[in-house]
DRENLOPA-496045 format. One record per residue (C-alpha): residue number from 1; x, y, z. Coordinates in nm, 3 decimals. Layout:
<nodes>
+-------+---------+---------+---------+
| tilum |      px |      py |      pz |
+-------+---------+---------+---------+
|   NUM |       X |       Y |       Z |
...
+-------+---------+---------+---------+
</nodes>
This chain:
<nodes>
+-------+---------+---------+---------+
| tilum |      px |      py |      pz |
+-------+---------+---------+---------+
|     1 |  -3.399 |  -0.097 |  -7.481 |
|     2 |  -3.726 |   0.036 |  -7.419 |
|     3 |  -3.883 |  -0.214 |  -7.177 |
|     4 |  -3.880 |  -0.059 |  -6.849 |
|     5 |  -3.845 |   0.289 |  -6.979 |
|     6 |  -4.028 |   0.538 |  -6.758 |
|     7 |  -4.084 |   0.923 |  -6.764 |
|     8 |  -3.934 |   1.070 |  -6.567 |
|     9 |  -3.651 |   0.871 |  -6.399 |
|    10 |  -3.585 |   1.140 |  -6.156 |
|    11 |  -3.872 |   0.958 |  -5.941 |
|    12 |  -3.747 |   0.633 |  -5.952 |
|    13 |  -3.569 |   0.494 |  -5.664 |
|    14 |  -3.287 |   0.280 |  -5.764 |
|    15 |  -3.117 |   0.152 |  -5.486 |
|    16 |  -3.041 |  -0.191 |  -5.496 |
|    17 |  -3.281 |  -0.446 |  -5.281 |
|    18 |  -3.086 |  -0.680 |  -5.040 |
|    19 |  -2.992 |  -0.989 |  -5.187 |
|    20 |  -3.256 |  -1.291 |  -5.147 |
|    21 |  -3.195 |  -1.532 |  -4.825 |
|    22 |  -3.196 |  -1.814 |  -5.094 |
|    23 |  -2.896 |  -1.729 |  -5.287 |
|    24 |  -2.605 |  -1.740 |  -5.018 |
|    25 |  -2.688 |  -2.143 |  -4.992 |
|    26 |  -2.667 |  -2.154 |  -5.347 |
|    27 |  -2.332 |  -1.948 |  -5.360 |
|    28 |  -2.166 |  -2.131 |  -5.058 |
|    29 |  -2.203 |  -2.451 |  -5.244 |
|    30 |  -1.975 |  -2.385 |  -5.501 |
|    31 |  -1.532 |  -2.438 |  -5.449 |
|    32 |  -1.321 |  -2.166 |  -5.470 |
|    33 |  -1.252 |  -2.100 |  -5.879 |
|    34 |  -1.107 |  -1.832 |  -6.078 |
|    35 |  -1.367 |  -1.556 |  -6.130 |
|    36 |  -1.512 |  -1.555 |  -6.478 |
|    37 |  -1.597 |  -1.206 |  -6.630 |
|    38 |  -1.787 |  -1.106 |  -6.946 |
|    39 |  -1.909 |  -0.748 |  -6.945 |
|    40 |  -2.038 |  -0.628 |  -7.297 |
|    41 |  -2.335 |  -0.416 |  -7.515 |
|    42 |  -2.603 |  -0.527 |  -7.653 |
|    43 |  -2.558 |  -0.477 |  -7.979 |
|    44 |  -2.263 |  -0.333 |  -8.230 |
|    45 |  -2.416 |  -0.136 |  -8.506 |
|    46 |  -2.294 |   0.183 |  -8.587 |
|    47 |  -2.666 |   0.314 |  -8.590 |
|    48 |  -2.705 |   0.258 |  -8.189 |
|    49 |  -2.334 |   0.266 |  -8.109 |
|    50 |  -2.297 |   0.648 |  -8.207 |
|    51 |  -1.914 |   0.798 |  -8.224 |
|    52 |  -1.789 |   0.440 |  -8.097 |
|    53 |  -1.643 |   0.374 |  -8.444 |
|    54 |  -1.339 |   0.529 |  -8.589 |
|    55 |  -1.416 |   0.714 |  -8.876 |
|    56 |  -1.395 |   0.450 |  -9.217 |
|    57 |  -1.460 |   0.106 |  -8.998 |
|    58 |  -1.543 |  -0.161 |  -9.200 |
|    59 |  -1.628 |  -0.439 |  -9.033 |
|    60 |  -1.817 |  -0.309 |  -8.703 |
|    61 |  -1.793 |  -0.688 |  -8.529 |
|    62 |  -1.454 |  -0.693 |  -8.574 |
|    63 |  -1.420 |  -0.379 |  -8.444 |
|    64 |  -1.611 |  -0.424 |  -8.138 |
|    65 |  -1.474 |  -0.742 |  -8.067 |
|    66 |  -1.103 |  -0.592 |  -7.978 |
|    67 |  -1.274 |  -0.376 |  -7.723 |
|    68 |  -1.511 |  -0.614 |  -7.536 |
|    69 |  -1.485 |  -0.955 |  -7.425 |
|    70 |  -1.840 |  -1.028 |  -7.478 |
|    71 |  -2.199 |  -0.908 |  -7.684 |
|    72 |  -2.572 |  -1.006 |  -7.568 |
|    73 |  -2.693 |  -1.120 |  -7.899 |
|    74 |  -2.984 |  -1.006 |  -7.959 |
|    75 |  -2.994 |  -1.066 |  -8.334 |
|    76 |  -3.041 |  -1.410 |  -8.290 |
|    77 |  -3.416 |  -1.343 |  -8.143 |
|    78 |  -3.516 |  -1.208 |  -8.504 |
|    79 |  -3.404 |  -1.486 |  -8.672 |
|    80 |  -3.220 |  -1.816 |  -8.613 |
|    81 |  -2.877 |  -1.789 |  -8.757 |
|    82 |  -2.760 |  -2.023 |  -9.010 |
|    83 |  -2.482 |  -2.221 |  -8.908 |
|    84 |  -2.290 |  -2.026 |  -9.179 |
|    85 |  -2.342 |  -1.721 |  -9.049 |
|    86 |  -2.221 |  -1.846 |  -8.690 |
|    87 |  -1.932 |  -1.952 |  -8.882 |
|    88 |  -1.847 |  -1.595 |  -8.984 |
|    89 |  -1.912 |  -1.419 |  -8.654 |
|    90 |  -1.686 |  -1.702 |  -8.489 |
|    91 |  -1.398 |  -1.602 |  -8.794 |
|    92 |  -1.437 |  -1.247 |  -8.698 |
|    93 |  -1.401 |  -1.282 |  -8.342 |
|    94 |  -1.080 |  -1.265 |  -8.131 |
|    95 |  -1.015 |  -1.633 |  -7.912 |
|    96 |  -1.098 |  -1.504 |  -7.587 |
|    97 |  -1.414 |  -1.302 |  -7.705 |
|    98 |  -1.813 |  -1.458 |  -7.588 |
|    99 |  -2.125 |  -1.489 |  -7.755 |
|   100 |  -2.504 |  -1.507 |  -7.555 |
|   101 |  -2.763 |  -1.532 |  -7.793 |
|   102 |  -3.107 |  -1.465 |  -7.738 |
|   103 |  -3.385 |  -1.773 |  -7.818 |
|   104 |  -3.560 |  -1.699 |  -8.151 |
|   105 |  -3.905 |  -1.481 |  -8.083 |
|   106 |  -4.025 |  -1.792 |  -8.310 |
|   107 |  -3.986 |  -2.040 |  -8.001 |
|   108 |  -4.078 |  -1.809 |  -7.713 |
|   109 |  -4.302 |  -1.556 |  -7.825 |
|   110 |  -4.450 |  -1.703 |  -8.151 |
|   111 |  -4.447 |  -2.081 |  -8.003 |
|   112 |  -4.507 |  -1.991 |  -7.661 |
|   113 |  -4.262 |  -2.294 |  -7.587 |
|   114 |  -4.501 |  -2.555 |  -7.778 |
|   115 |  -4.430 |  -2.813 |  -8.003 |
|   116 |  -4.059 |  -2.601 |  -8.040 |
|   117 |  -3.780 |  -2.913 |  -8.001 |
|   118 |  -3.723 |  -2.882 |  -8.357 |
|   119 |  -3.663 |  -2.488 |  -8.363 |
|   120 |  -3.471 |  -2.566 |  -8.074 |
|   121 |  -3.231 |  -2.837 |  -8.222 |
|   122 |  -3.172 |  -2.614 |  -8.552 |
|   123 |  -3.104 |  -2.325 |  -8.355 |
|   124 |  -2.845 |  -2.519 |  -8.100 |
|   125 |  -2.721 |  -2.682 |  -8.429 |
|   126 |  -2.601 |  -2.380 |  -8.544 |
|   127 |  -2.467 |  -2.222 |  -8.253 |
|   128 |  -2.214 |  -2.544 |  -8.200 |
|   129 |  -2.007 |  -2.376 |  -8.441 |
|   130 |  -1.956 |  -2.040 |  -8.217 |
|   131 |  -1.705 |  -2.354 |  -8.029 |
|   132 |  -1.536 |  -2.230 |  -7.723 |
|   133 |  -1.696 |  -1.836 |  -7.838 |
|   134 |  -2.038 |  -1.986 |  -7.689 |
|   135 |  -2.126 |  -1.823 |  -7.338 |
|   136 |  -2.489 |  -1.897 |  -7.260 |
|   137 |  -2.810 |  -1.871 |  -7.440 |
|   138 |  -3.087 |  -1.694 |  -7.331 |
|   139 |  -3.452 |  -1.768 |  -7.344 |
|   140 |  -3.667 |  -1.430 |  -7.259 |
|   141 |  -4.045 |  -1.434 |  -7.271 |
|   142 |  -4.299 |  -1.220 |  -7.373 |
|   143 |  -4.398 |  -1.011 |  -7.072 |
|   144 |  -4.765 |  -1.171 |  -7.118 |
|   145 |  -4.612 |  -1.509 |  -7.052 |
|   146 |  -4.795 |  -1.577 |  -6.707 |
|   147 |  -4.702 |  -1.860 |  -6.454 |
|   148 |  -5.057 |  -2.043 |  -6.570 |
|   149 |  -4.816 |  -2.178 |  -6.842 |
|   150 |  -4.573 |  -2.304 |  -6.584 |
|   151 |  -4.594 |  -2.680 |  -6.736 |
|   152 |  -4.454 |  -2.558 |  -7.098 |
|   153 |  -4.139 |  -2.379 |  -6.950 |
|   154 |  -4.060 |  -2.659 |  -6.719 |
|   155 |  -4.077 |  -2.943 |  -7.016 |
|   156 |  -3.903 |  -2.682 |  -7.225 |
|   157 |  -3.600 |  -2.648 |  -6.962 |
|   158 |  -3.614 |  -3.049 |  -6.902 |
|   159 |  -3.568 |  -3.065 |  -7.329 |
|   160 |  -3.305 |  -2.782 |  -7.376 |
|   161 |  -3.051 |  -2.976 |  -7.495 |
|   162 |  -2.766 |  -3.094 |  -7.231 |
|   163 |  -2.468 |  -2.913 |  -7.277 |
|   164 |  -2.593 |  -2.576 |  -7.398 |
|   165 |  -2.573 |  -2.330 |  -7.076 |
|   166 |  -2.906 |  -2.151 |  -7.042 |
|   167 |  -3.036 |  -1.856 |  -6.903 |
|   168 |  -3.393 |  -1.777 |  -6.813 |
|   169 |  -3.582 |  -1.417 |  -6.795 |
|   170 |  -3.966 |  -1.425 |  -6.721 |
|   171 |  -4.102 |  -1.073 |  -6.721 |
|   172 |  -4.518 |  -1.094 |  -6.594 |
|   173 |  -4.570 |  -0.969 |  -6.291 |
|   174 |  -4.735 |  -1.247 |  -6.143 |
|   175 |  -4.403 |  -1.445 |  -6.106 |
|   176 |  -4.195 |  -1.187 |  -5.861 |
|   177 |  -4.564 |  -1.101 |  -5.676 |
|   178 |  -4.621 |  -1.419 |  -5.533 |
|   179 |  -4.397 |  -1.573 |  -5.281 |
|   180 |  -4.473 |  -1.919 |  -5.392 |
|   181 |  -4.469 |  -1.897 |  -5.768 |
|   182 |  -4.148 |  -1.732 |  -5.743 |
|   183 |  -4.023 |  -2.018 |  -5.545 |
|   184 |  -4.164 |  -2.281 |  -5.749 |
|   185 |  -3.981 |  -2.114 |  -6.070 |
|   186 |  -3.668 |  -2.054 |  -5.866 |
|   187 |  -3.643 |  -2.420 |  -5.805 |
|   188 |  -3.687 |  -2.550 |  -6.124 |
|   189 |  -3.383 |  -2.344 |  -6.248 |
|   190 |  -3.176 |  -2.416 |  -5.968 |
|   191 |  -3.273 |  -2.817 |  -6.054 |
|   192 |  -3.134 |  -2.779 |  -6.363 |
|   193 |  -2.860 |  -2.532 |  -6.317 |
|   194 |  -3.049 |  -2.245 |  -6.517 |
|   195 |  -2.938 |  -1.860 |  -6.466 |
|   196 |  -3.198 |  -1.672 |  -6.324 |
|   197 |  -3.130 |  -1.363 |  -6.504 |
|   198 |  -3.172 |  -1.020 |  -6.295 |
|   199 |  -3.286 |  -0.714 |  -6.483 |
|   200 |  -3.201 |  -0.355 |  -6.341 |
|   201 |  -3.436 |  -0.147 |  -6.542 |
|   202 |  -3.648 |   0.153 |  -6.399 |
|   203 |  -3.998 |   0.090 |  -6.430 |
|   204 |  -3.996 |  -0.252 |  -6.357 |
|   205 |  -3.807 |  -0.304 |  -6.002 |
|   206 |  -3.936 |  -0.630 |  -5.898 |
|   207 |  -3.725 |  -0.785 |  -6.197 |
|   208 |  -3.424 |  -0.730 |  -5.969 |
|   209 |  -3.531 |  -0.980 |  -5.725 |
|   210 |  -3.109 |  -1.074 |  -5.633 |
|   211 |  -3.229 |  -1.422 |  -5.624 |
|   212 |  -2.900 |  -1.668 |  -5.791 |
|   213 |  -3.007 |  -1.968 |  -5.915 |
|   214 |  -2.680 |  -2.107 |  -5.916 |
|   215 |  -2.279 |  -1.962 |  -5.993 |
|   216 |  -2.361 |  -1.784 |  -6.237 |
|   217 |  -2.503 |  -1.394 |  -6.203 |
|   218 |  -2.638 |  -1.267 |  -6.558 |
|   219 |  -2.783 |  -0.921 |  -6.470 |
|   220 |  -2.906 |  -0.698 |  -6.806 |
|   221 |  -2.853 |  -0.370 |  -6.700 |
|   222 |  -3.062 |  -0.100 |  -6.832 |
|   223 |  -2.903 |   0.317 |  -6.777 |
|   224 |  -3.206 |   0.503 |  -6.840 |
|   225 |  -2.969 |   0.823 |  -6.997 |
|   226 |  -2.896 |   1.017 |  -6.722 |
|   227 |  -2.578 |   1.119 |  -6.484 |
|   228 |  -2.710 |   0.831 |  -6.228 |
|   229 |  -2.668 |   0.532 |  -6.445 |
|   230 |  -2.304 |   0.568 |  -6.315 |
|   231 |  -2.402 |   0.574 |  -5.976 |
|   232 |  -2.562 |   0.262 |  -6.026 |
|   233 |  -2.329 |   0.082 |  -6.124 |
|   234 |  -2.125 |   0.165 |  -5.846 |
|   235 |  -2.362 |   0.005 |  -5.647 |
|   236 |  -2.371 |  -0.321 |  -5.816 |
|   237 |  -1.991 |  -0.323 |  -5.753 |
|   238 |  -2.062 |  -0.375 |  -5.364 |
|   239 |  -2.304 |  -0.637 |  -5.481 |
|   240 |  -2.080 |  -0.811 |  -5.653 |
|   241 |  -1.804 |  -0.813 |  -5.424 |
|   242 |  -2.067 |  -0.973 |  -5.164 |
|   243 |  -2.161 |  -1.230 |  -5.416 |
|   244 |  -1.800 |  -1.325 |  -5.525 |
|   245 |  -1.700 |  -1.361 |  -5.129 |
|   246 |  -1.994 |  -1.623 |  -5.084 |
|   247 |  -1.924 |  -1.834 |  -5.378 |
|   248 |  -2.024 |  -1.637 |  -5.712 |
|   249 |  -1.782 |  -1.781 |  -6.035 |
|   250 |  -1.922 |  -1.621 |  -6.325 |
|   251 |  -2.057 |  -1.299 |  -6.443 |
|   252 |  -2.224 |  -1.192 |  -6.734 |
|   253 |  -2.349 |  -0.834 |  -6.719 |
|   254 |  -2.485 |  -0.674 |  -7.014 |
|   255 |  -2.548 |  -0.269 |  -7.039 |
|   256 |  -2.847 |  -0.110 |  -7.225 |
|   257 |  -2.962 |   0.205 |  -7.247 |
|   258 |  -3.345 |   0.324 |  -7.295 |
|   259 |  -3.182 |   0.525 |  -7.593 |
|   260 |  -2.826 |   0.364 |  -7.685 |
|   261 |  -2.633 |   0.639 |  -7.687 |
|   262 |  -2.350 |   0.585 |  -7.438 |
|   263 |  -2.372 |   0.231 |  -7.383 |
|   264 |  -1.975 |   0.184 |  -7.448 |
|   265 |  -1.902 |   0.438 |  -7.192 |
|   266 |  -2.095 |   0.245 |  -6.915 |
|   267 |  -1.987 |  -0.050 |  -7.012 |
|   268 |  -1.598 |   0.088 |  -6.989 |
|   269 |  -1.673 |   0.249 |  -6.710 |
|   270 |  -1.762 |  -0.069 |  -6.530 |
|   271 |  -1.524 |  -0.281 |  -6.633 |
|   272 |  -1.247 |  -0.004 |  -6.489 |
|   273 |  -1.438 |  -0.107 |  -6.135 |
|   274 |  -1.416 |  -0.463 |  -6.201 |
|   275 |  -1.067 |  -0.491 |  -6.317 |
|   276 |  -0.949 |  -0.246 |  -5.996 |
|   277 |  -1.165 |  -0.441 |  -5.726 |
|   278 |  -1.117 |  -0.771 |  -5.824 |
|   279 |  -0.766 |  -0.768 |  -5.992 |
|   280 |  -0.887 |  -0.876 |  -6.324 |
|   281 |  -0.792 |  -0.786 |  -6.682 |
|   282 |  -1.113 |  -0.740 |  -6.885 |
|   283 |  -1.049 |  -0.533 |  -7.231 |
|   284 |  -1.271 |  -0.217 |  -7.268 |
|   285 |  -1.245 |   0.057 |  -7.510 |
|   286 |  -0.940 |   0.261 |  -7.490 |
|   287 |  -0.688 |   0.010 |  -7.252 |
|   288 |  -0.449 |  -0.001 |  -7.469 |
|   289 |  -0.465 |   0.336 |  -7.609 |
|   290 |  -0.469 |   0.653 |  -7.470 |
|   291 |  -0.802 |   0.730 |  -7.578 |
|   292 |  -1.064 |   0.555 |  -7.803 |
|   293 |  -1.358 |   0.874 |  -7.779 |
+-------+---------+---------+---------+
</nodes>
């Protein structure tokens, strides 16, 4: 993932802001409910996963899929899946295993969210048949996307068809700089129970404004390839346990690298947090084996 990628990384600092005032209302809200955790890559080609796949693997989905509970979908944003080919990823797929699929670039970046309910109805259309494999869908836009076109994402979030969870990532600087634009955008997803997703990436800190829009806490973390990335993660562990304690029921948290490399190894290495702080039982490479690398 090269969005965010910096330098030298060396000069970033990357300790974690305080969360925002605004999300502890939001969390306290919400009943006491199992915790719901999806931790996963971004994507599970052999070409970016390197030494991930035993030697002769076929079918790389498959594959993947018995190690992680989850995948950020990024394929999607190339090209709207047929509903064929969500048939076959769904086939391939253990029960317990998660899709979130990214918006087509044809609706967000193409469309700049105009004239798009058709787009959108094919693509949701399709993804139906990922069933009870469906986690949320993502809309991400283009980093020239300004809050001057406020109007179009608000009557695009009011037209997103009900029942389809949805995520939200705006990326120009103009929306974190300004108290009350933030606000304003803030509101509108917590109206409509839209993730505000946070993005941990080095050059662009203000994208990890800690500001929950509801229960859910979709963070896209980025390593940027160096011995720290671990560190890092350790930190969004304390996070975490802060948000669970005041209400926080899902989790979806997504690891990148600016060069995927070692992206599984984060990812397991997280997960091994998870499971040991909060008593869960998410899969990661290796659990049932003594060794998968």
């Amino acid at each position: 993932m090269k969005f965010g990628k910096v330098a030298d990384p060396s000069l970033v600092d990357f300790t974690l802001p305080p969360t925002a005032p605004e999300t502890y209302p939001v969390l306290g809200i919400n009943p006491k409910a199992n915790f719901e955790v999806f931790v996963g890559c971004a994507k599970w080609n052999k070409t970016d996963l390197k030494n991930f796949y035993p030697k002769g693997t076929k079918y790389e989905l498959m594959y993947y899929s018995k190690q992680f509970n989850s995948i950020e979908l990024n394929a999607t944003y190339y090209r709207s899946p047929s509903k064929d080919q969500v048939r076959i990823w769904n086939d391939k797929t253990p029960e317990n295993f998660k899709f979130f699929p990214k918006i087509p670039q044809s609706i967000s970046h193409y469309s700049r969210l105009l004239n798009t309910n058709e787009k959108v109805l094919t693509f949701t259309d399709a993804l139906a048949f990922f069933e009870d494999k469906l986690g949320m869908i993502f809309l991400q836009m283009h980093e020239n996307f300004k809050p001057k076109d406020f109007d179009r994402l608000q009557k695009f979030i009011e037209e997103f068809p009900k029942g389809f969870p949805l995520a939200v990532e705006v990326r120009n600087e103009e929306w974190f700089a300004y108290k009350t634009i933030f606000n304003q955008y803030c509101n509108l997803l917590q109206k409509h129970n839209v993730a505000n997703i946070i993005v941990d990436t080095a050059g662009r800190r203000d994208m990890l404004h800690m500001r929950l829009t509801g229960n859910t806490a979709f963070v896209r973390y980025v390593g940027a390839n160096t011995a720290a990335d671990y560190d890092r993660l350790n930190d969004w562990l304390t996070v975490l346990k802060d948000w669970r304690e005041s209400g926080l029921q899902k989790l979806y948290f997504f690891i990148h690298q600016n060069t995927e490399v070692e992206s599984p190894l984060l990812a397991t290495h997280f997960i091994k947090q998870l499971n040991g702080e909060f008593k869960l039982d998410i899969p990661y490479p290796g659990k049932n084996e003594l060794s998968l690398f």
